[in-house]
Backbone and ligand atoms as CSV (ligand in chain L), in Angstrom:
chain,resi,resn,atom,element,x,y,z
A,1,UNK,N,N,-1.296,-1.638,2.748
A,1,UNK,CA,C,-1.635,-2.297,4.020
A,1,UNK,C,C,-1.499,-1.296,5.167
A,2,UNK,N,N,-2.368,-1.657,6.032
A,2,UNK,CA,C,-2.570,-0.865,6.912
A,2,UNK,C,C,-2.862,-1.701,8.689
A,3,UNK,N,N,-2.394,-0.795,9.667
A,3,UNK,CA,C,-2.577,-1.252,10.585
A,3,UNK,C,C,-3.927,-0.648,11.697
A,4,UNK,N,N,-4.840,-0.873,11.905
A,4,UNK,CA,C,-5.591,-0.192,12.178
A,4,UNK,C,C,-6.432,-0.279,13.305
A,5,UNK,N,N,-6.124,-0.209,14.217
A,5,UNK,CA,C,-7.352,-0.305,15.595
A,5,UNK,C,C,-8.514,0.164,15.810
A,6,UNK,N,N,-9.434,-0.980,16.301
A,6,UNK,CA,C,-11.091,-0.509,16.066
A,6,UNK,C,C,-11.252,-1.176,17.462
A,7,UNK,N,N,-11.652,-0.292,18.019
A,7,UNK,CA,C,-12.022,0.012,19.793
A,7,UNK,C,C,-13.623,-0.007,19.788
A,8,UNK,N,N,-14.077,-0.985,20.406
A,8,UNK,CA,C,-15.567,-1.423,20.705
A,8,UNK,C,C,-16.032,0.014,21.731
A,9,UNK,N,N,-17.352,-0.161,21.741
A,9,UNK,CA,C,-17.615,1.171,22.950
A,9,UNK,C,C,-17.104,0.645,24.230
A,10,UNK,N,N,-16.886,-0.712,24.576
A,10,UNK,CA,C,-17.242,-1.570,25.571
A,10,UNK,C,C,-15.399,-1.072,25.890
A,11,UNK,N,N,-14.608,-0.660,25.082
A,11,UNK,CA,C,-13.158,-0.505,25.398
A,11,UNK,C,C,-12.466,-2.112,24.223
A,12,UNK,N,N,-13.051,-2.921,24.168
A,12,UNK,CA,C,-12.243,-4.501,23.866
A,12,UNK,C,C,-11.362,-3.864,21.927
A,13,UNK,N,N,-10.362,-3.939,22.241
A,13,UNK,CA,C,-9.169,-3.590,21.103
A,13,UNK,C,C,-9.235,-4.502,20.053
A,14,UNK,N,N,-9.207,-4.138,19.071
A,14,UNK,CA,C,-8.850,-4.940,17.951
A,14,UNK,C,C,-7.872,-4.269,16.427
A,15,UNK,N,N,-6.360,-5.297,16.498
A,15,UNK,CA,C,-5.748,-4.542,16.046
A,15,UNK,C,C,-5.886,-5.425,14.545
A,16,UNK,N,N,-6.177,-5.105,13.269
A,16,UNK,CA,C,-5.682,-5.538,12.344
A,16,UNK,C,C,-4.861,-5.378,11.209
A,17,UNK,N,N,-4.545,-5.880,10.183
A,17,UNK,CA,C,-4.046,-5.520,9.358
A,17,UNK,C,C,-4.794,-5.221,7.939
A,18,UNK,N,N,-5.494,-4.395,7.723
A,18,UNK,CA,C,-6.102,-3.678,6.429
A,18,UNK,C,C,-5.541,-3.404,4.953
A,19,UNK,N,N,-6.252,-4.529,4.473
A,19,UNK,CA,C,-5.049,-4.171,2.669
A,19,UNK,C,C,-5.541,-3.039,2.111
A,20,UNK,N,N,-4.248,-2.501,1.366
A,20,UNK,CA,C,-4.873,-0.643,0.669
A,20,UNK,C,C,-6.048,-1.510,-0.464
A,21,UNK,N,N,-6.753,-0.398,-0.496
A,21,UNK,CA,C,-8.136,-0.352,-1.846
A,21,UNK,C,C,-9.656,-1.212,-0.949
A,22,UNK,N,N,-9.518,-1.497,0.437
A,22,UNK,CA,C,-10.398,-1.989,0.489
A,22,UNK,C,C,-10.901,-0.531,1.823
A,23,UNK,N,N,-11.974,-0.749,2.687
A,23,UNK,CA,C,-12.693,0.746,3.426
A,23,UNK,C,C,-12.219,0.468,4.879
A,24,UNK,N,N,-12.225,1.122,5.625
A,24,UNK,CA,C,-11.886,1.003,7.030
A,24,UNK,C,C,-13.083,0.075,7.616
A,25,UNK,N,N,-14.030,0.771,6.905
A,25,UNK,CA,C,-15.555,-0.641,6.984
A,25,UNK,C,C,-15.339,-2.324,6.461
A,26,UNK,N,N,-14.678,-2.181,5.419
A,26,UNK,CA,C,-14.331,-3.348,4.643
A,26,UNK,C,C,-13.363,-4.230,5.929
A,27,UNK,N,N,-12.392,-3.816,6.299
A,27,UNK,CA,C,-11.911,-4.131,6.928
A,27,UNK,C,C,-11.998,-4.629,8.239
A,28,UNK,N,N,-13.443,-4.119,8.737
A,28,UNK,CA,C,-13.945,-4.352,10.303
A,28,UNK,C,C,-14.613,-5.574,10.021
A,29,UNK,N,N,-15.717,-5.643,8.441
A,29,UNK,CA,C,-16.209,-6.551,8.048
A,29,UNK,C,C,-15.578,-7.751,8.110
A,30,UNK,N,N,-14.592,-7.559,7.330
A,30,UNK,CA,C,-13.747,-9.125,6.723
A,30,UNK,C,C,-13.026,-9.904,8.328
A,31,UNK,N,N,-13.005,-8.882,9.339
A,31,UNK,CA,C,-12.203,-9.374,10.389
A,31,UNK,C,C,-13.227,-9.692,11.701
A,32,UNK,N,N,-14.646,-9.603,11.237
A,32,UNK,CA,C,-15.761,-9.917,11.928
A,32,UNK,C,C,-15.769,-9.130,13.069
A,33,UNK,N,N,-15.349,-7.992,13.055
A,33,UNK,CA,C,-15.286,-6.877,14.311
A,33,UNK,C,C,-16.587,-6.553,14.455
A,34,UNK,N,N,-17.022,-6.232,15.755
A,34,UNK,CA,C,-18.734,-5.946,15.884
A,34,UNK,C,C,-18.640,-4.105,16.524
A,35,UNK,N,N,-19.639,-3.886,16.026
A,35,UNK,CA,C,-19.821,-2.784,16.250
A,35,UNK,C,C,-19.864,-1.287,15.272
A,36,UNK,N,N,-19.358,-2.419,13.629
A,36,UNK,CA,C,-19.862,-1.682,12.629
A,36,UNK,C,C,-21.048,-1.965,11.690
A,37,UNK,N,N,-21.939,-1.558,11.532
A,37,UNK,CA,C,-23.015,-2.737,10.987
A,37,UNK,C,C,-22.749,-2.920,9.491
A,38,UNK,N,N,-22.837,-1.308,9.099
A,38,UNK,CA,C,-22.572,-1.072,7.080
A,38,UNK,C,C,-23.831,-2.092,6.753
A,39,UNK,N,N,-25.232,-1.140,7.185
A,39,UNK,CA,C,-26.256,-1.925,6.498
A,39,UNK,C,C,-26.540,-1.745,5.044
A,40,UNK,N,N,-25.996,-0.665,4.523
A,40,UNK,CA,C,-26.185,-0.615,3.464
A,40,UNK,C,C,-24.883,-0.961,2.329
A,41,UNK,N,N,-24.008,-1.635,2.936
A,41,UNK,CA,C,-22.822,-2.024,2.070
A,41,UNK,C,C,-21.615,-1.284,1.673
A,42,UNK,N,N,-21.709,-0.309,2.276
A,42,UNK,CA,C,-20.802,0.980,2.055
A,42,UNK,C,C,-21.306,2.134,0.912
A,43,UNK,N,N,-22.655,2.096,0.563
A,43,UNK,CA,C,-23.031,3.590,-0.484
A,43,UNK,C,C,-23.135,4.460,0.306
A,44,UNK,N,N,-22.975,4.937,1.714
A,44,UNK,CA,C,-22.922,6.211,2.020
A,44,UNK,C,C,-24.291,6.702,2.116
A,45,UNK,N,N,-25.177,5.331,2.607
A,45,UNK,CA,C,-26.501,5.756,2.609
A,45,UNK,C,C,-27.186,5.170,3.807
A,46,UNK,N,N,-26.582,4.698,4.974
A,46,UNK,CA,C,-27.119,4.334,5.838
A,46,UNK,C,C,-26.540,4.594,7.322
A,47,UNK,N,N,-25.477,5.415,7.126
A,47,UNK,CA,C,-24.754,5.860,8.366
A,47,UNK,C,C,-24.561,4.995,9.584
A,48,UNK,N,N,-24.742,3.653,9.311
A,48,UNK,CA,C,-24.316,2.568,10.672
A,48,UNK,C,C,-23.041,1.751,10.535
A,49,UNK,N,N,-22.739,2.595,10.048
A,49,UNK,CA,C,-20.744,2.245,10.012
A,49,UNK,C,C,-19.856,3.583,10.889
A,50,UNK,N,N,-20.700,4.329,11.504
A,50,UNK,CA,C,-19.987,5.407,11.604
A,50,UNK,C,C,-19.100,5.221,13.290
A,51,UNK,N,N,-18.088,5.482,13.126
A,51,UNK,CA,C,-16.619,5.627,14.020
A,51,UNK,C,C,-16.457,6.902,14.428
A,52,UNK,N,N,-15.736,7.445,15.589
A,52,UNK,CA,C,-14.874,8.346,15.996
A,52,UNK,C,C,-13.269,8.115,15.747
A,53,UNK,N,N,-13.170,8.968,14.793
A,53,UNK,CA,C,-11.279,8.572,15.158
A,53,UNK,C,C,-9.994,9.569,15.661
A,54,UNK,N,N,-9.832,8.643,16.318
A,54,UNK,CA,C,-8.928,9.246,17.243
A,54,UNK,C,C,-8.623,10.634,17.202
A,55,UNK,N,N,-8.420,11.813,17.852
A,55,UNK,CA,C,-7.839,12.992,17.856
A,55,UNK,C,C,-6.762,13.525,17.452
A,56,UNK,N,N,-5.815,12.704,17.252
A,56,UNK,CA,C,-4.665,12.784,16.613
A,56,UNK,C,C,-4.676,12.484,15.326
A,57,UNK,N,N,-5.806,11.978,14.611
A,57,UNK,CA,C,-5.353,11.564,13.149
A,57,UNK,C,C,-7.025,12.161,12.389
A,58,UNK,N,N,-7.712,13.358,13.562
A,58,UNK,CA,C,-8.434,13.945,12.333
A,58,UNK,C,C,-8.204,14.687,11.384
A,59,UNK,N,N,-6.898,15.268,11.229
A,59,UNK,CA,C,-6.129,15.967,10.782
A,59,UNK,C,C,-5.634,15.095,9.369
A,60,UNK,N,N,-5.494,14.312,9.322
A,60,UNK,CA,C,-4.667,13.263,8.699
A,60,UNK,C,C,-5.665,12.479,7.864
A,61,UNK,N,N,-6.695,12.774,7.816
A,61,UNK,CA,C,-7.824,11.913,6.964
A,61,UNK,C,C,-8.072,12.716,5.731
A,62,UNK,N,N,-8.661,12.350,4.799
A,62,UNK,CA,C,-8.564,12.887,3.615
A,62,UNK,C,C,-9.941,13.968,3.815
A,63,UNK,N,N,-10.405,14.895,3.692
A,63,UNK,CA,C,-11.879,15.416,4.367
A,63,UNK,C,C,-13.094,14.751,3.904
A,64,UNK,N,N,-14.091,15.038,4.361
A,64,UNK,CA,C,-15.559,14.526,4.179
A,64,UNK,C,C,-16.250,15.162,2.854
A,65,UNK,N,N,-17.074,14.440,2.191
A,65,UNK,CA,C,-17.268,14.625,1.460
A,65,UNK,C,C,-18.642,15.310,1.301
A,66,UNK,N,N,-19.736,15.668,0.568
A,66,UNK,CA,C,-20.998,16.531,1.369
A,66,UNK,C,C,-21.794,15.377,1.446
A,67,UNK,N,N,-21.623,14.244,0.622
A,67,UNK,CA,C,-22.413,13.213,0.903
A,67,UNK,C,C,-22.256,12.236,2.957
A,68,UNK,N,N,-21.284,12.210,2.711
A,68,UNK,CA,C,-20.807,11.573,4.164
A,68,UNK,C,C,-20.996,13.013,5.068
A,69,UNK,N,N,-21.031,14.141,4.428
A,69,UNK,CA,C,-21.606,14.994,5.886
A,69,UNK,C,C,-22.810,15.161,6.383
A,70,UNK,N,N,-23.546,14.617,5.034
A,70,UNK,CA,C,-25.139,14.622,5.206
A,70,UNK,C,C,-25.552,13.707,5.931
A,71,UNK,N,N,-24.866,12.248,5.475
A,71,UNK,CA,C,-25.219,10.908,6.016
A,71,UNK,C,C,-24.656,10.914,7.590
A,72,UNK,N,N,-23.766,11.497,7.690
A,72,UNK,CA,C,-23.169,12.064,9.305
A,72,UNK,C,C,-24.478,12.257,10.351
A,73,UNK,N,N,-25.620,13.150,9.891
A,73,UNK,CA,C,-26.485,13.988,10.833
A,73,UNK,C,C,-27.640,12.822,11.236
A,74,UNK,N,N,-27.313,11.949,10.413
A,74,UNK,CA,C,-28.190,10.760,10.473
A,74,UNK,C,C,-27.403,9.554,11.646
A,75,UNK,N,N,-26.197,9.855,12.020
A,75,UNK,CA,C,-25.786,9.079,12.906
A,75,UNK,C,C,-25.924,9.162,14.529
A,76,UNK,N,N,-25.638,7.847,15.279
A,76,UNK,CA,C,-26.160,8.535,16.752
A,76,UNK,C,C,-24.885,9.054,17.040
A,77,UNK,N,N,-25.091,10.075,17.801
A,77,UNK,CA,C,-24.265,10.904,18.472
A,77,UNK,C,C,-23.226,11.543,17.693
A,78,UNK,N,N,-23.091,12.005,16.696
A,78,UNK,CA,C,-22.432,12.350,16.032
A,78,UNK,C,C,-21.240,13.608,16.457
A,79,UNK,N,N,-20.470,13.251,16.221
A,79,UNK,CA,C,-19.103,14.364,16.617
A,79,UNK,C,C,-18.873,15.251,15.466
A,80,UNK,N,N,-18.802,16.567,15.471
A,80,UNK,CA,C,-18.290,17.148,14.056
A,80,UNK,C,C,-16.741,17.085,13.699
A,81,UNK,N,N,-15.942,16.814,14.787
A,81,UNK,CA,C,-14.709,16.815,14.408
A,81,UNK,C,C,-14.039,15.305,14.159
A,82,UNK,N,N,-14.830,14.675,14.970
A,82,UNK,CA,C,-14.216,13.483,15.088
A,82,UNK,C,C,-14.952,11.952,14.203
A,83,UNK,N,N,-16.080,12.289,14.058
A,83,UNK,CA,C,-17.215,11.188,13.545
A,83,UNK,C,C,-16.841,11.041,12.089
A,84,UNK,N,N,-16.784,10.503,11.473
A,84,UNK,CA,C,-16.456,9.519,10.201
A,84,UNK,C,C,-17.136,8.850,10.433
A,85,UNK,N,N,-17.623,8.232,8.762
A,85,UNK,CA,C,-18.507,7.292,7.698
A,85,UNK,C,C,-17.249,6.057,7.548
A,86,UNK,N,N,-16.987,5.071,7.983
A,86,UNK,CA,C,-15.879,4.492,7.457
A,86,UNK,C,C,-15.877,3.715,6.063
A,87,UNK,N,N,-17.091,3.278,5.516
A,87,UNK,CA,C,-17.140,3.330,3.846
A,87,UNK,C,C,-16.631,4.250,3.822
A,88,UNK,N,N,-16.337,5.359,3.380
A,88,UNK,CA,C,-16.007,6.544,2.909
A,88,UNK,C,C,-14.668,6.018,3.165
A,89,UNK,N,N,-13.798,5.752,3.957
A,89,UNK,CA,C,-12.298,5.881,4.045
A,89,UNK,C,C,-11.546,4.577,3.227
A,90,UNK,N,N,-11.170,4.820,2.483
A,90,UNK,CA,C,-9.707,3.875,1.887
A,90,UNK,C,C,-9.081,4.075,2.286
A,91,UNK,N,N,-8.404,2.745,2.301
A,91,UNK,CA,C,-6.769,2.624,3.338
A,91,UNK,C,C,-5.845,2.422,2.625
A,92,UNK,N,N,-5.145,2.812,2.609
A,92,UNK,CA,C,-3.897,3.102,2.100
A,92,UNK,C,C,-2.600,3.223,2.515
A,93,UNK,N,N,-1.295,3.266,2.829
A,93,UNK,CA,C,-0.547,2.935,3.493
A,93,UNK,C,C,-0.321,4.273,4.572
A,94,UNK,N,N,-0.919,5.490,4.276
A,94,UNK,CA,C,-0.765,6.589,5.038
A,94,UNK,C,C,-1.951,6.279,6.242
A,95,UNK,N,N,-2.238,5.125,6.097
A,95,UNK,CA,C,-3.823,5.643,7.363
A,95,UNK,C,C,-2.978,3.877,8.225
A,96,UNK,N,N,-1.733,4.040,8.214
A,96,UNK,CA,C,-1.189,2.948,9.140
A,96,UNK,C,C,-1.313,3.529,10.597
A,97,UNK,N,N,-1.924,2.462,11.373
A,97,UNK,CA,C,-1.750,3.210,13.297
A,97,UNK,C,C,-2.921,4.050,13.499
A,98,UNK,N,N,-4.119,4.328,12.150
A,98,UNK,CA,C,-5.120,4.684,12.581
A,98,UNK,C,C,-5.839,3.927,13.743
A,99,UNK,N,N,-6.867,4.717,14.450
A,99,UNK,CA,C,-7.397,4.208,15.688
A,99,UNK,C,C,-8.989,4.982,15.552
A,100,UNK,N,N,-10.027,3.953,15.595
A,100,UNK,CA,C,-11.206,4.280,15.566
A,100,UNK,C,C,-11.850,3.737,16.838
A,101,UNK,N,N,-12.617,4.358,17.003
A,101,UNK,CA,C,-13.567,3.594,18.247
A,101,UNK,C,C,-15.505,3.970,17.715
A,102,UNK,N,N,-15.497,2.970,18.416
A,102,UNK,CA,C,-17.088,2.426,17.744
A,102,UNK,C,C,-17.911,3.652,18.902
A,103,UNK,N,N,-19.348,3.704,18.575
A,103,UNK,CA,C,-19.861,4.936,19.215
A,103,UNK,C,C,-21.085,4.026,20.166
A,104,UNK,N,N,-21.593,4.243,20.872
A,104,UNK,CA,C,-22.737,3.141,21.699
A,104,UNK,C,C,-23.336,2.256,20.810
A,105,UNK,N,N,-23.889,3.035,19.796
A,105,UNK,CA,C,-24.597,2.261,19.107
A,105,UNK,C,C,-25.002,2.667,17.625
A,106,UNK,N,N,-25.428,2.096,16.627
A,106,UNK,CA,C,-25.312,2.728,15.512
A,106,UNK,C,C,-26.866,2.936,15.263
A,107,UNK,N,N,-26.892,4.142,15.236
A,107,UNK,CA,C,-28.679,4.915,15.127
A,107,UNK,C,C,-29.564,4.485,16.362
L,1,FES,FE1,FE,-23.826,2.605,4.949
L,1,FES,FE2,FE,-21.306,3.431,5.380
L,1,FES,S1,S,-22.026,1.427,5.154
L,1,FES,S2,S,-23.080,4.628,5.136
């Protein structure tokens, strides 16, 4: 379990609680948070789940994979340091107090 904040572009906070084995996407899903779409369900093939997370915990993420770096260039505005696929992320009890924020818009 995880605690995890997902910050709209608009600023509006949302803090939840994320069980380990499910995606940082899974999690925005199940808690009806807007601003992640995951049109494609989490295969890492549609890049409209994609987040900035926080500066303090890019360090702390497990790295990208070449698939999620590819699907990255396909996102709007993409950050190289900071932009994450959130399918791609499992939560797990180390990604507690993560903090994502949503990007204007997805593509
Ligand atoms: Fe499609 Fe993440 S949900 S790439």
């Amino acid at each position: 379990m995880a605690k995890i904040t997902y910050i709209e572009h608009n600023g509006t906070e949302h803090v939840v609680d994320v069980p380990t084995g499910l995606t940082v996407m899974e999690g925005a899903r199940d808690n009806n948070i807007p601003g992640i779409e995951a049109d494609c369900g989490g295969a890492c093939a549609c890049s409209t789940c994609h987040v900035y997370v926080a500066e303090d915990w890019v360090g702390k993420l497990p790295p990208k994979d070449p698939m999620e770096e590819d699907m990255l260039d396909f996102a709007y505005q993409p950050d190289p340091e900071q932009s994450r696929l959130t399918c791609q992320l499992k939560v797990t009890d180390a990604l507690d107090g993560l903090v994502v924020k949503m990007p204007e818009k997805q593509i």
